[in-house]
N, C-alpha and C positions, 0 to 999 in steps of 0.2 A: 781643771787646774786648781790647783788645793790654794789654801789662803796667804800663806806663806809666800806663794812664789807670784799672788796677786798683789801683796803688799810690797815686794820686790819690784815689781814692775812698775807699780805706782811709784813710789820712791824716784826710782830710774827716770819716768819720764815728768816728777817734777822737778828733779835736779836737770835734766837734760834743756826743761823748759828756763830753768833761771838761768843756765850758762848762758842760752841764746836769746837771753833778755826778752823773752815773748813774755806779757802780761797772760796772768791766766795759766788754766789746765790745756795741755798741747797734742792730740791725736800721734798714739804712736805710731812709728813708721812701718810697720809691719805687724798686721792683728793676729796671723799665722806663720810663725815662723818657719814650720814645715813647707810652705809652698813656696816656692819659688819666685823672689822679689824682680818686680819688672825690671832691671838695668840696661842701661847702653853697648854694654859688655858682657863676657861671660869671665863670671867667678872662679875663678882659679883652685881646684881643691886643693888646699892643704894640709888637711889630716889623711891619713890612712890609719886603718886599724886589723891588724893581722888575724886571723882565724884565732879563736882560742877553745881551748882543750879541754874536758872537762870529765870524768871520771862517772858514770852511772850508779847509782844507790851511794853516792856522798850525803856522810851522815854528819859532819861538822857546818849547822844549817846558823844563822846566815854565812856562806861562806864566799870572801871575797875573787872574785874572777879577775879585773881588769880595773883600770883608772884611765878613762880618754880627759885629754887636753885639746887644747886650742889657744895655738900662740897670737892671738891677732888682738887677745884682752890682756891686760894684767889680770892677775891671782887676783879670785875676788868679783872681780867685772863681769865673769863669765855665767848663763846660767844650763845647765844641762840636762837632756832628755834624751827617753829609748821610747821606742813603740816598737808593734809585731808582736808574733806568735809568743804564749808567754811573760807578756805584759800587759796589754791592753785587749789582746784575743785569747781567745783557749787557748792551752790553759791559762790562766789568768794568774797572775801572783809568783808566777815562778822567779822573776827576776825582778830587780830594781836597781834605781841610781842614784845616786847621791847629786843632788841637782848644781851642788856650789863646788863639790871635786872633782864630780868626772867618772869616780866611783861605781862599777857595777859589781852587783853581790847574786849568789844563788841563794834563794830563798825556799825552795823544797827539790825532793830528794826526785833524780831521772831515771827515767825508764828507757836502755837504748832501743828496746824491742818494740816501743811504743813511738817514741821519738828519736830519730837516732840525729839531730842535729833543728839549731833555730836560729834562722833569720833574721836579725833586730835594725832598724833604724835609729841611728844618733843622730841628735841637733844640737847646735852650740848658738846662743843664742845673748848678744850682750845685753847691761843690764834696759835699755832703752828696748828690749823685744826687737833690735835687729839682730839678721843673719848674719852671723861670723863668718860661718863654714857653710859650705855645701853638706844636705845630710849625706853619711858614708854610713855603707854597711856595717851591722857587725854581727858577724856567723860564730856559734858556739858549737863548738862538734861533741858531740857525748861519747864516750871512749867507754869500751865494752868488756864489761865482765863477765865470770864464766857462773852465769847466776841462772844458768836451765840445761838442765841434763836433757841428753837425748830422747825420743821417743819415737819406738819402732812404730809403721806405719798399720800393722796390725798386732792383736794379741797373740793368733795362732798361724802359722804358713805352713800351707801343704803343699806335698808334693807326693808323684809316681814316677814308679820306675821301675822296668822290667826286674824279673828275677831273673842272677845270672848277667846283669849288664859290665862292659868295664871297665874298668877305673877309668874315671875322668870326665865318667857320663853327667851331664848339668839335672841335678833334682828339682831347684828352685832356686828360689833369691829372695836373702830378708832384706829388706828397704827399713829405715831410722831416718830421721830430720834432728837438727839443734836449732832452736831458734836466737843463738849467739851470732855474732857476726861469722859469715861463714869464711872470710878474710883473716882469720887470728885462729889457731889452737883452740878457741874456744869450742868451735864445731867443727875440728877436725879429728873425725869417725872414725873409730875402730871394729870391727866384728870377731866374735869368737867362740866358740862350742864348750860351752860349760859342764855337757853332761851329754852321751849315747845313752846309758843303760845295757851299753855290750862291748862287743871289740870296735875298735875305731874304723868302723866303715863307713865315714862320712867326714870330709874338709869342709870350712867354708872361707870366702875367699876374704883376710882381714878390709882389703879397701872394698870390694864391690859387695861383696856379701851373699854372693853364688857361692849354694850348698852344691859338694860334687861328688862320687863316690870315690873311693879309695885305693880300694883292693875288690878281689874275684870273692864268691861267697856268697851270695847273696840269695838266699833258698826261700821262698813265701813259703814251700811246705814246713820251713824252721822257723821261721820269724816272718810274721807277713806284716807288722809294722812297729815303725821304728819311731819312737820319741826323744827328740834331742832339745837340748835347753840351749837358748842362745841369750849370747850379752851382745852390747856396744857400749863403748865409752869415746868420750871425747878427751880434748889435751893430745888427739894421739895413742889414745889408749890409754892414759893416765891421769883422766878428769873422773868424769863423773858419768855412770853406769846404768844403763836400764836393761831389762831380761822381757825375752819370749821365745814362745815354743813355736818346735817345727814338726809337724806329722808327714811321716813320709809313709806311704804302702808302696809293698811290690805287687806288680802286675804280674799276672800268672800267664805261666808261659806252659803247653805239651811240654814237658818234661817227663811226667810219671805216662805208662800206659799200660789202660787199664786189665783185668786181672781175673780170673775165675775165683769164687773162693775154695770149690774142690774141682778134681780131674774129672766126675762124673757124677750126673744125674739122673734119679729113677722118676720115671714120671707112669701113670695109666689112661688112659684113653676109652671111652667107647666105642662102640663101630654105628654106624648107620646116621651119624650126628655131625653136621658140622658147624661153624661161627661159637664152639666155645674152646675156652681156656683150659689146656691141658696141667699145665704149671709153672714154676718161674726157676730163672736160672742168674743168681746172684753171683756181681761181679763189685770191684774195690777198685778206685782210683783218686791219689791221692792228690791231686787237681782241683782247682776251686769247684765247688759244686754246682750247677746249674750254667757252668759256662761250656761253648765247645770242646773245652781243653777237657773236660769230664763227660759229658754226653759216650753215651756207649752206643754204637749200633753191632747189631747181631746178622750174622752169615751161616748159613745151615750149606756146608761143604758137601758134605757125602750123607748117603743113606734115605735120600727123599727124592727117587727118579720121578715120583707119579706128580708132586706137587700136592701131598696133604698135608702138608706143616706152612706152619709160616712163624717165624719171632719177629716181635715190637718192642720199642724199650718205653716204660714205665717214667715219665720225665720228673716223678718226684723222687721216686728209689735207684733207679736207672739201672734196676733189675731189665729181665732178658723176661717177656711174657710168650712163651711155648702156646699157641692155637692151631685146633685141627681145620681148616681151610677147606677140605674137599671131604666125604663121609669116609672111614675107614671100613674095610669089610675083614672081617675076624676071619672068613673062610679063606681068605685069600692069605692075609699075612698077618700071622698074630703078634709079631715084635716088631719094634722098628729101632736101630741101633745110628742115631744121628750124631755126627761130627760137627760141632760148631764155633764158630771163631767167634773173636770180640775183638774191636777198636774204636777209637775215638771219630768224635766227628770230624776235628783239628786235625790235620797232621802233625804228626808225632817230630818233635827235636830231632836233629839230628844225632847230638850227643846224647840224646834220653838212652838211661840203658834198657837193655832188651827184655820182653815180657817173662815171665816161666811160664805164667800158665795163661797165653792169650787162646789158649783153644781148650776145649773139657768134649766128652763123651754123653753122650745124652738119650737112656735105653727108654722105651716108649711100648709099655703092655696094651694089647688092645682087649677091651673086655667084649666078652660075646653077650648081646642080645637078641632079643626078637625080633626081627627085622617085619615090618611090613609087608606086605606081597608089591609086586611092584605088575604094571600094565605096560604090554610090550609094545600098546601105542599111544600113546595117552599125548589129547585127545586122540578120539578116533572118530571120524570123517566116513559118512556112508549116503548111498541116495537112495531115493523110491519115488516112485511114480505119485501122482495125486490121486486119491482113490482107491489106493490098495484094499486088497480085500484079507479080511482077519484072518492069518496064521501063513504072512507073508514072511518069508525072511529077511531081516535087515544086517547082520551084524553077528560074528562069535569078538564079544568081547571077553579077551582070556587075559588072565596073571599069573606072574610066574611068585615063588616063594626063595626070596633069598637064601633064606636057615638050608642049604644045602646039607648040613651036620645033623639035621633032626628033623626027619620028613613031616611034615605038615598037610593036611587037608585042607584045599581050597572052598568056600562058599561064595555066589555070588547074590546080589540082591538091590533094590532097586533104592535110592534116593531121593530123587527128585525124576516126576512124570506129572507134569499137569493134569495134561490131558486121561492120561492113566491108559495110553494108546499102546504100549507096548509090554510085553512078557519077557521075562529072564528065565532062563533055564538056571537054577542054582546049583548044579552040578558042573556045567559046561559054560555057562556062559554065553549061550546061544540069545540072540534077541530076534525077538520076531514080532508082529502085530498082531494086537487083539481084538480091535475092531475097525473102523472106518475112521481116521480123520476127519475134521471139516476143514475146507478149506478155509472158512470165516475163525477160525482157531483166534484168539487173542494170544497165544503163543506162538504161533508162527512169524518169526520177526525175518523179511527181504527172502520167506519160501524157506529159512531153518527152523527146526525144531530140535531146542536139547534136553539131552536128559544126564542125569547122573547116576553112575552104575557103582553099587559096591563092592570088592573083593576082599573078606574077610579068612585068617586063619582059624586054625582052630585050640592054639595053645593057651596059656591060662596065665597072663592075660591074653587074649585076643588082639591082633595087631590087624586097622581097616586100613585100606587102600579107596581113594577114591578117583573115579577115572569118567571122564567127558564125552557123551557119545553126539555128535553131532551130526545130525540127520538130513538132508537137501534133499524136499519135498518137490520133485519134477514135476513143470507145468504140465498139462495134457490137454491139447485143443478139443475141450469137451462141451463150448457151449461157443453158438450162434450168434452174431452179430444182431441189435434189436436198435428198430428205429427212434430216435429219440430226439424229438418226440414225436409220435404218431398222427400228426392232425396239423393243420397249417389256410392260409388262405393266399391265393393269386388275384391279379386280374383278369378278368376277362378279354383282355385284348394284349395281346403278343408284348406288339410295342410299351406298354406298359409295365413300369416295376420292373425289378429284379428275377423274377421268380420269386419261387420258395426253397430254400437254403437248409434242405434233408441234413441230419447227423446220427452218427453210429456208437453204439456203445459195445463194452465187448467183456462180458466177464474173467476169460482168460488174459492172463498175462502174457508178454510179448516174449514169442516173436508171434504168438497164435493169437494178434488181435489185426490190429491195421498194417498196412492199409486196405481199406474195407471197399469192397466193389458192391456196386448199386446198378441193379438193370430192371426194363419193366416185367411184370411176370412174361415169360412166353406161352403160359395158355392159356393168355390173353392176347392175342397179337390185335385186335384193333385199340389198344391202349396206343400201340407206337403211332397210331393217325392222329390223333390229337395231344402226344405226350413226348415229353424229351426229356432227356437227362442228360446229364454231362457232368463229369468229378471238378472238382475243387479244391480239393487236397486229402489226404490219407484218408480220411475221414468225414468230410463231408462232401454233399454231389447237393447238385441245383435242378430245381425241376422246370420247365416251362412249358407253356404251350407253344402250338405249332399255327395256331389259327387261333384266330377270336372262336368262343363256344358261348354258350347260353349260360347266365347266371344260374347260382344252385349249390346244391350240395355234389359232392361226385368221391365214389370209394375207387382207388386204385387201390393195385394188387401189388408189390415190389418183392426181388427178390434176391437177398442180403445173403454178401459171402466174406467171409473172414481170409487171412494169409497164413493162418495156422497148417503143420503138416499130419493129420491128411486135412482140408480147408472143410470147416463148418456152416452149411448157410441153411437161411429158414425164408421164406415167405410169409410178406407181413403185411396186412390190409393197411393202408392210407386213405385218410376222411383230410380233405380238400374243399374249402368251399370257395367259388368262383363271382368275386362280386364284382362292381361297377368300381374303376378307380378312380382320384382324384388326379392333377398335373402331377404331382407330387409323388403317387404312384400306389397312396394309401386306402384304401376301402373307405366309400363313403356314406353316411349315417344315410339307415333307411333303405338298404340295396336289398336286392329280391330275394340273396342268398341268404340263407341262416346262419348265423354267426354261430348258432347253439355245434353246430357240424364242426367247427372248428375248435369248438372246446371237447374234442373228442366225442359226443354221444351221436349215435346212430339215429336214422330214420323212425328204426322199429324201437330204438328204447324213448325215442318223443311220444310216440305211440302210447307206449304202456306207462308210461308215466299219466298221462291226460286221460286215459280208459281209468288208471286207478282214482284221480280223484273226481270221475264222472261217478264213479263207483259209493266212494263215500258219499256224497252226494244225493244219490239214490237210496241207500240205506238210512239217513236222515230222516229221507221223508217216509219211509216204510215205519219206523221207529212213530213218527206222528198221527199217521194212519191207524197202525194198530191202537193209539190211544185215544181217540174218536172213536173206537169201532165198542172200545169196553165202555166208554162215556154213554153210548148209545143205549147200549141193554141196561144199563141201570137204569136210564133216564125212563124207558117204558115201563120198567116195574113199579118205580118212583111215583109215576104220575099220571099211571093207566087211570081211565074216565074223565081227568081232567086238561085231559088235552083243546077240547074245547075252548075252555074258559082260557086256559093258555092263550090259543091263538086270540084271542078277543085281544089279551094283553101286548104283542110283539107291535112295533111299533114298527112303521113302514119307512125306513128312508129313501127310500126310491135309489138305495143303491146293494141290486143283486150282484150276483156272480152270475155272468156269461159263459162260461164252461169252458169249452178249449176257444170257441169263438170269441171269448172276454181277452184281449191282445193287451190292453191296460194293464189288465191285474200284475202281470209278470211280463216283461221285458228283456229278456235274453241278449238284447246287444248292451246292457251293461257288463254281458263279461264280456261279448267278442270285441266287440270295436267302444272304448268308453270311449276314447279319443273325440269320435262320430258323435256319440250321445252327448258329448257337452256341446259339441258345433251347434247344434240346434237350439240354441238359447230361445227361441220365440216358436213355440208351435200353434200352427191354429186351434182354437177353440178352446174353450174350459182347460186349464193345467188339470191335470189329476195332481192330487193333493193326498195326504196319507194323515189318518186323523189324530197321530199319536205325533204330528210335527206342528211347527206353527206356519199357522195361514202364511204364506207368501210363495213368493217362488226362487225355486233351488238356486247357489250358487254355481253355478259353469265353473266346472273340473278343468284344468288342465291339460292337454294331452299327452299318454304317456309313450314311453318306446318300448319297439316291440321287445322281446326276451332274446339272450344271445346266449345264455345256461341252461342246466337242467334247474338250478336254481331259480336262476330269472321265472323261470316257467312258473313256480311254485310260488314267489312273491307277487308274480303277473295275474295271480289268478285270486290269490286274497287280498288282492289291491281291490281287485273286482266287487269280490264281494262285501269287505268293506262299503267301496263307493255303492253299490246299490242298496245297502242298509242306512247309509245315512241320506241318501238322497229321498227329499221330503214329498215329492212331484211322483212317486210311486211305490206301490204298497210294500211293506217287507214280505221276505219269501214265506212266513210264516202266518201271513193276514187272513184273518177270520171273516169269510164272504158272509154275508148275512145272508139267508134265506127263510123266504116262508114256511110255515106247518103244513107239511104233505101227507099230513096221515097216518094209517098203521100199515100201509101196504106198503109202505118203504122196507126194502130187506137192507140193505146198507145203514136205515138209520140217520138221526142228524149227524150232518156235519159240521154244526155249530162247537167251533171249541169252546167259546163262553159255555153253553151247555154240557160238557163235559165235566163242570166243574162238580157235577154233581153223580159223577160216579165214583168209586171204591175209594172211601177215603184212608184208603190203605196203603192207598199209590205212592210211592216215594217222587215226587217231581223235582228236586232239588237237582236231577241232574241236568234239567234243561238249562243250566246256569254254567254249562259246560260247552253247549252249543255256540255259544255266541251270542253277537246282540241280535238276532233274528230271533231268539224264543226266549231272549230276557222278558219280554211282555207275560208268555205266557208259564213263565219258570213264575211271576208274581200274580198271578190268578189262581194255577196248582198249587202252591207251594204251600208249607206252614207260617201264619200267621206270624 
């Protein structure tokens, strides 16, 4: 509250305080006049204040509005206020009042578009700050001028519509807004077409402003779009004006169909050729390009019973592309005079007028070349036996020569032959075999074999044919069912195990292999006393016994038959060995029978294995004999007359060689039974000892198993000899027995090999280092230094 109207009130309620003879400043009666004074009653309003009017962008500022009163003061008495939008709220300042008349003024210029009317509170207040009146409204209405042109809702409006549509057809709608009071001529719209750019084939409607067509005409192939200028104004049409444009396109419609551009085309062709392009047959439609309405398909009517043409259309040029589809043959028909139509993909308008030239002629040279020879079977499919014998006949693969117009000589010749198995006649074309197949061929794929044959002409150039000859190599039951595998073990007693579970193998392919029959030989007939057989399936048969027999090896005779036509069979020895079984029904460790029998080898080949290395063996020692024998005669040349004094020198260890009676020297049950030779850890008397080990006594060997290979046999036996070279309790096989000087009637000489050392020192001994450790001793006595 400004000072003025504070100095007012003061005033007021010291004068109010003298009337009522109160001493002193006196509390006024009402600190806000705006609120509502507590009474006993209600206040009776007595002002009203009517709406008032007030004109938008009023430029004579301050400009007075109204003058409110209140009869309940004298002139003077009274003090006056507004509040609300516009005086004490946003905006601020717009209005005011003259606090001592009543007086309200406009104090800036309105906006209806912004505000289009304001709300005010008046108070009438005497001068003591009580309420006179009830606060009453007062509503100012802002009254509207024509101060904003219209503005359409976009710059540009499109639209479509058929060609040919008629009159009346809706293209689109321009839409405008006025932001004047839509209640007044200010914003009442007008629409209207300032400008086609042709004949008037387009209204728009002045109130709603739907563009429409007019009149018939309407051609895209003459005009396919149409720009028209639009207005609106307000007042009705007679305010004020704003423009935009409308694009209308017509929609293509079949109308035009399409067209040859002459009645006939030369085109040439080759013969023997087909999947290419002969040449093109160009057509005109005056129809939007790339839509259906212009798309062209092509029809070949007459002239092509066989089906060696075909036409495509070209989707950028929508030319007609002429291809030869099947080979043409120049012997046969050297022209070809084709009928062809054209039309749209669209169906064509009803009203579209009629084509002239929807059809053209289309003459088609075929050019003559050299055609290929051709093969009257290709492939061609043949059989032969397996095993043909070289200058069999397989096959006339023949060709014939197209060029009927110009006779040609045929050659024929070979391509592809792996194997290099067969001959061509290059005159005739005769095939036939030139030597023997294998049937293990790595070309043989499921029993075929192919090859590739060639049929060349002879013109300039040369035209090859190439043709497939496939060959189905016939199985021929030419080989014997074979045991597999030949060797096996049972029990010795019936009730035990399964048997032995026989299998058959069969080189030929089926049907000339299984199922395979198993019987014992018949000339053998006491095999059936102690043997049985019985099949299994296709393939395999079970053997058993018929009675307990005696541990061992045991050769059966069987005799194997194939199902091939005519049937194959062979007789085939079986090595069987018969041992002691467990519950279980397995062979148990250590049985009487030889396991070696079951790894196939025979009796007699145990034999000669053990003869042969009894044999090396024996040559060993012959090798060391002979060189004691040359040690000898040196040693008397050496030392003829001083043999005497020799003997004086030998020193007696009281340990001779017993001859074959000395059972010490060498002990032979280190090879047969070691096993036995360690049991005996404690023998009576003196251990023999070997002087090149240290005093004590040997360590006890483990015992080993016996051999169940031809293998086993050969590591069983330099296990042997091993353990008797290193065992220290007996001499090695190579020990130098000492004996005394016996003189010069010895015809054999020493057998001292220390004494030896002293013959031909030209002897190479480096190879007793070959021997083993049994002549390492004396590989280092001979040898070089």
């Amino acid at each position: 509250m400004d000072a003025a109207l504070l100095l007012a009130l003061g005033l007021l309620a010291q004068s109010v305080c003298l009337s009522l003879g109160v001493p002193g400043l006196r509390r006024p009666r009402t600190l806000y006049p705006w609120r509502r004074a507590p009474t006993q009653g209600r206040v009776r309003r007595a002002w009203v204040i009517p709406p008032i009017s007030v004109s938008e962008n009023h430029k004579r500022l301050p400009f007075p509005l109204v003058q409110i009163k209140s009869d309940k003061q004298q002139a003077g008495g009274v003090i006056y206020s507004i509040q609300g939008p516009g005086v004490d709220e946003e905006p601020q300042g717009v209005f005011s009042i003259d606090k001592f008349t009543g007086r309200v003024f406009l104090n800036a210029l309105l906006d209806r578009e912004k505000t289009d009317r304001f709300r005010l509170r008046a108070f009438a207040l005497d001068l003591g700050g009580s309420t006179l009146e009830e606060p009453t409204d007062l509503e100012i209405v802002v009254v509207d001028q024509n101060d904003n042109r219209p503005v359409f809702r976009q710059e540009v409006f499109t639209g479509q519509v058929l060609e040919g549509a008629v009159p009346g057809t809706l293209v689109t709608r321009a839409e405008a807004t006025d932001a004047d009071d839509p209640e007044t001529d200010n914003a009442a719209l007008r629409y209207s077409i300032l400008e086609q750019g042709g004949p008037q084939l387009f209204s728009i409607d002045a109130l709603s402003g739907d563009i429409r067509t007019v009149q018939v005409g309407l051609d895209r192939e003459v005009v396919a779009v149409y720009n028209l200028t639009l207005q609106v104004a307000d007042m009705s049409g007679d305010g004020l004006t704003a423009t935009a444009s409308a694009v209308i396109t017509l929609q293509d419609v079949n109308d035009n169909a399409p067209e040859f551009t002459g009645e006939e085309f030369f085109l040439e062709a080759a013969e023997a050729v087909s999947g290419v392009d002969v040449g093109r047959l160009e057509v005109e439609d005056r129809d939007l390009p790339g839509s259906p309405n212009w798309a062209a398909r092509f029809t070949i009517l007459e002239g092509d019973p066989q089906g060696h043409f075909a036409i495509r259309t070209d989707p950028r040029t929508n030319e007609g592309v002429l291809s030869v589809v099947k080979p043409l043959d120049y012997e046969s028909c050297e022209r070809y005079t084709l009928k062809v139509a054209v039309q749209n993909e669209a169906p064509l308008q009803a009203a579209a007028p009629r084509a002239e030239r929807g059809q053209a002629r289309v003459s088609v040279q075929v050019r003559d070349v050299n055609e290929p020879p051709v093969f009257r079977e290709n492939p061609l499919r043949a059989s032969l036996a397996e095993g043909a014998a070289p200058g069999t006949p397989v096959a006339t693969f023949s060709a014939r020569d197209p060029d009927t117009r110009r006779p040609q000589r045929l050659s024929y010749s070979k391509d592809y032959d792996p194997e290099d198995w067969l001959h061509v006649d290059g005159a005739t074309g005769q095939v036939q075999t030139q030597r023997v197949l294998s049937p293990a061929s790595p070309f043989l794929k499921d029993g075929w074999y192919r090859a590739v044959i060639l049929a060349q002409d002879d013109a300039s150039p040369p035209s090859t044919a190439t043709g497939t000859l496939s060959i189905e190599i016939l199985e021929v039951n030419d080989h014997a069912p074979e045991l597999s595998p030949p060797w096996g073990s049972l029990c010795s007693a019936p009730d035990q195990g399964s048997g032995l579970l026989l299998g058959a193998t069969d080189e030929d392919l089926p049907p000339h292999g299984a199922p395979f029959h198993f019987q014992l030989s018949p000339r053998v007939p006491e095999l059936a006393r102690n043997w049985s057989l019985s099949p299994v399936n296709v393939s395999h048969a079970r053997l058993q016994l018929r009675h307990q027999v005696q541990e061992g090896l045991y050769r059966l005779s069987l005799l194997l038959r194939d199902s091939g036509q005519p049937p194959q069979q062979r007789e085939q020895p079986l090595n069987v060995t018969v041992c002691r079984c467990g519950q279980d029904g397995t062979c148990l460790p250590g049985a009487a029978a030889l396991r070696a029998g079951g790894a196939g080898i025979s009796l007699g080949a145990l034999v000669i294995v053990l003869a042969s290395v009894i044999l090396l063996l024996l040559l060993a020692l012959l090798v060391a004999l002979l060189a004691r024998s040359r040690q000898q005669s040196w040693d008397k040349g050496l030392l003829h007359g001083l043999q005497d004094d020799l003997r004086d020198n030998i020193l007696n260890y009281d340990e001779q060689g017993g001859g074959e009676e000395d059972q010490d020297a060498y002990d032979m049950d280190q090879l047969r039974h070691p096993e036995e030779l360690a049991a005996l850890s404690a023998p009576l008397g003196r251990p023999l000892m070997r002087r090149d080990a240290p005093f004590g006594r040997a360590r006890p060997q483990a015992p080993r198993a016996l051999p169940t290979s031809p293998t086993d046999i050969a590591d069983f036996i330099l296990d042997g000899l091993e353990a008797a070279d290193s065992d220290p309790s007996v001499p090695p096989y190579d020990t130098a027995l000492i004996y005394d000087y016996e003189g010069d009637g010895s015809v054999a000489g020493t057998l001292s090999s220390i004494l030896s050392s002293l013959g031909d020192e030209d002897q190479d001994y480096s190879c007793l280092q070959d021997w083993g450790p049994r002549f390492a001793r004396l590989a280092d006595l001979y040898g070089p230094p």
